[in-house]
Each structure stands twice: as C-alpha cells, then as structure tokens.
C-alpha positions as CSV (number, residue, x, y, z in Angstrom):
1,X,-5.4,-13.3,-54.7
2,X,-3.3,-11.0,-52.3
3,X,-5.6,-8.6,-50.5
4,X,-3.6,-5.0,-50.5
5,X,-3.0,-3.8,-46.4
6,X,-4.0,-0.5,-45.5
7,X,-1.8,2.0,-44.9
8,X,-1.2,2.8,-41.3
9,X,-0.9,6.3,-40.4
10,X,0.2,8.2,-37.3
11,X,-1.2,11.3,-36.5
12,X,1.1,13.4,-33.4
13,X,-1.4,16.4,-32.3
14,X,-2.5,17.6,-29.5
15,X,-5.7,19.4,-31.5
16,X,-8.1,16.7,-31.6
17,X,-9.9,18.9,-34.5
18,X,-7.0,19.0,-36.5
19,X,-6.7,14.8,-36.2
20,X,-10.2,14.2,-36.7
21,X,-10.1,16.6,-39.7
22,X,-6.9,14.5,-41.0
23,X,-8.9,11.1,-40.2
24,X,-11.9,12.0,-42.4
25,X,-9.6,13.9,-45.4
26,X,-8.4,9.9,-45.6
27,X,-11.9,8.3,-44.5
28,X,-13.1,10.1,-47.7
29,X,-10.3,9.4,-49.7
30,X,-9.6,6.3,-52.3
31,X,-6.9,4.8,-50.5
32,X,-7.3,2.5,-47.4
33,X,-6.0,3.5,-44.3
34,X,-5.8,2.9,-40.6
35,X,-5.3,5.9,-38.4
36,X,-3.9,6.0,-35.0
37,X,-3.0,9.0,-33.0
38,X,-1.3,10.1,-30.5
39,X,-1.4,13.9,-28.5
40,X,2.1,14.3,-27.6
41,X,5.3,13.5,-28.0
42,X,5.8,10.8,-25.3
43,X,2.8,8.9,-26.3
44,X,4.3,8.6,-30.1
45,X,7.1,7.8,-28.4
46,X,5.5,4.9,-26.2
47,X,3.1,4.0,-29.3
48,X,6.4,3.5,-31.5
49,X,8.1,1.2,-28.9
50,X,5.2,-1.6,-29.8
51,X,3.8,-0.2,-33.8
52,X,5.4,0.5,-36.8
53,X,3.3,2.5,-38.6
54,X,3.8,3.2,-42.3
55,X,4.0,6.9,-42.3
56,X,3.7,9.4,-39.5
57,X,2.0,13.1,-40.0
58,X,3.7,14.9,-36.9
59,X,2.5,18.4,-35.6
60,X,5.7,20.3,-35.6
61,X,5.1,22.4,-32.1
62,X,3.2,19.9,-29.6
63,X,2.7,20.7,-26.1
64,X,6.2,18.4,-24.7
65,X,8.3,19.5,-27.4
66,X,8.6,19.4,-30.9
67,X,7.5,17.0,-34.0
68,X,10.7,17.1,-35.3
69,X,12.0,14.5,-32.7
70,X,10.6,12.0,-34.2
71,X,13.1,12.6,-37.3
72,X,15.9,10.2,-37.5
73,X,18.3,12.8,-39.0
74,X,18.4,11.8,-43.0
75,X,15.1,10.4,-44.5
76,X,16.4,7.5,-46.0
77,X,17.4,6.2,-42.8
78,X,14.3,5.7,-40.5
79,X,12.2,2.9,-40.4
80,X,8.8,5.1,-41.8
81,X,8.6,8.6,-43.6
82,X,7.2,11.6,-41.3
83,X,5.8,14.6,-42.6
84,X,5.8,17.5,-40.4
85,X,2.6,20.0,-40.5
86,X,3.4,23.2,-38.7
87,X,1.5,27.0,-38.9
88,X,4.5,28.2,-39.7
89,X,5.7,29.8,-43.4
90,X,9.1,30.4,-42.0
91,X,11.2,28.9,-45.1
92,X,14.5,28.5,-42.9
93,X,12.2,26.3,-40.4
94,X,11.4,24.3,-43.3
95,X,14.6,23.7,-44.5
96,X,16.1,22.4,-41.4
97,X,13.3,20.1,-41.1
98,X,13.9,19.0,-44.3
99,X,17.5,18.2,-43.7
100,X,16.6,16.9,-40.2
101,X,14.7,13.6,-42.3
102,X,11.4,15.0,-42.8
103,X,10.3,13.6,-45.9
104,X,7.7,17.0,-46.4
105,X,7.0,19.8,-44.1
106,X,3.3,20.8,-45.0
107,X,2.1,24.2,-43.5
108,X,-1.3,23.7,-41.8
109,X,-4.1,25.0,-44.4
110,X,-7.6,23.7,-46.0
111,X,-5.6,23.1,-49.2
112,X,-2.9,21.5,-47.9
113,X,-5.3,19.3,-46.0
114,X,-7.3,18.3,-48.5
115,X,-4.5,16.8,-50.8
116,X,-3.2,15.2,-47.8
117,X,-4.1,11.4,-48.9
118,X,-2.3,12.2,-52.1
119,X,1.0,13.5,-50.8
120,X,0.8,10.4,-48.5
121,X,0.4,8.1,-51.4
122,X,3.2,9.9,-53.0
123,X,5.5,9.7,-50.4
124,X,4.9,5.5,-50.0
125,X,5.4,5.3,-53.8
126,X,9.3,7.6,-52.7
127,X,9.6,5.1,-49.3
128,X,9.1,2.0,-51.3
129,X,11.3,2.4,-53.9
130,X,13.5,3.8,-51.1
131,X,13.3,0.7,-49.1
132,X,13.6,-1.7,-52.3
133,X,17.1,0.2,-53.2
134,X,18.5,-0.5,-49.5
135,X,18.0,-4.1,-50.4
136,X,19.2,-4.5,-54.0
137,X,22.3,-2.2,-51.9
138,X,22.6,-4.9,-48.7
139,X,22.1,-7.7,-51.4
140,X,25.0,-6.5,-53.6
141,X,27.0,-5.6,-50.7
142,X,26.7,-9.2,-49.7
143,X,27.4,-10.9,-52.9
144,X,30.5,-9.0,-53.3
145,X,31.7,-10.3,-49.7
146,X,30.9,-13.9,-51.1
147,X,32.6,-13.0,-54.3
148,X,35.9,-11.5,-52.7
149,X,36.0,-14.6,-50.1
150,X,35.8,-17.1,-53.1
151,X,38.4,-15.3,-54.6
152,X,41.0,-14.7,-51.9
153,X,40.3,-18.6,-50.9
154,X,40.6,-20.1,-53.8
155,X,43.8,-22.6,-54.3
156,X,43.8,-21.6,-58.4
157,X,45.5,-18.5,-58.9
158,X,43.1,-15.9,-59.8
159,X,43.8,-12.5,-61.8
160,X,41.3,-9.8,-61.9
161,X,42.4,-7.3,-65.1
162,X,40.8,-4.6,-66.5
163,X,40.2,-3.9,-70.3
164,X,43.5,-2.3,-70.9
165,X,45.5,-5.6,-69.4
166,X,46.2,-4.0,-66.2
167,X,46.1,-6.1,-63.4
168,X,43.8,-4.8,-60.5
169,X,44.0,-7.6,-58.3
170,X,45.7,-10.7,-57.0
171,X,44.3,-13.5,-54.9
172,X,46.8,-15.2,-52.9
173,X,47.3,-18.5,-54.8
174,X,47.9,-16.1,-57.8
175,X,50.6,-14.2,-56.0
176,X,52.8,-17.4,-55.5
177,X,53.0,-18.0,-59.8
C-alpha cells in the first residue's frame, strides 16, 4: 500500500491574513496539503534554494518586487506551477503573466479563494501530465539517438525507404554497395 504525499504548497505574501485565509481554504479542504510561506520575494527566493515545493500561490505586488519573478518564462519549463493572485482586473496584466509562465493568475476575492484547493488540484492533474510528456519526449529523444547510432555503426548496409520506395536514408556500410 503506497501512502499518497501531500501536496506542498508555497504561499509568497506579505499579508499574513491573506496566507492564513489560504492555509485554512486547504486545512478545510479534501486534499492533503503542507503549507509553507514566505513574506517576500527574497525569502521565496532563499526558501527555493533548499525546497521544492509542488506548486507556488505568489502575491503578484509584494513589498521587494513582484510575484511574477518567480516565473520561469513558459509554464512548461519550471520545475513547479505558480499561480499568481493579484487585486488587479487589469486583463493586459493578466495576459503577460500568463505568457510570462504563470500557470493561472487569480484576482484576489472570497470566490476565488474559496475554490482555491480545486484550481490547485487542477493545475497538478495539468503539471503531471505535463511532467510525464517531458519524459515519454527525453525517452524518445534518447531511443532515437540509440537507434540512429546502431544504424550509422552497423557493418550491414542499412536502407531506410519510405512507402513509396524512396530512399530516405543511408548508413555508411550501405553507401559503399
């Protein structure tokens, strides 16, 4: 029997009401979660040098700069998905958060609050099937490098033709028939 990990959370504010009212949205919730936080910028930043957390719920405007730093630039990239909570409507702000990584940009309200745990457990169901493509990807990418080294190294000549009988590769052995 495998005993499911709780999901470790992030929380970047500097309002300690706003994290505690986070912390007890998921206390209360179904899922099971650990909750750190952090009240700027350069303690997420000194926090993520020794913890991975699973997901991050960033403040977007915190006193030493902004949430969005935390972004890696294109949301499949990072190493965790961050969702950015701001009190801000603006819908340009939102997009360029968006295209910055953010994986959602929430704006700060009792609703948006209180669905919270589900939008996290949304957005692992998104990262995992995120992550599990980037391997199936690296894991194709390497069999093809074993594939094409067998190929080129092989002493029988090899011919790679497609349907029609047109030849779309050569390894070397093949080239000296």
């Amino acid at each position: 029997i495998t005993v499911p990990r709780k999901t470790h959370l992030l929380i970047v504010s500097d309002n300690l009401n706003l994290i505690e009212h986070i912390s007890e949205t998921f206390y209360n919730s179904e899922g099971d979660f650990r909750i750190s936080d952090a009240s700027n910028l350069t303690l997420a930043k000194q926090f993520l040098k020794n913890n991975n957390p699973d997901i991050i719920i960033a403040e977007l405007s915190l006193p030493d700069g902004s949430g969005s730093e935390l972004l890696s630039g294109n949301k499949y990239e990072g190493d965790y998905p961050i969702i950015i909570l701001s009190s801000s409507d603006d819908k340009d702000t939102a997009l360029e958060i968006m295209d910055e990584g953010a994986f959602d940009y929430l704006i700060k309200s009792e609703s948006s609050l209180a669905i919270l745990p589900y939008t996290v457990d949304r957005i692992m169901r998104d990262w995992h099937q995120i992550v599990d493509h980037k391997i199936v990807d690296e894991t194709l990418i390497s069999s093809d490098s074993y594939l094409q080294s067998i190929f080129r190294s092989s002493s029988d000549g090899l011919f790679l033709i497609d349907q029609d009988g047109n030849y779309l590769d050569v390894n070397p052995a093949g080239s000296k028939m």
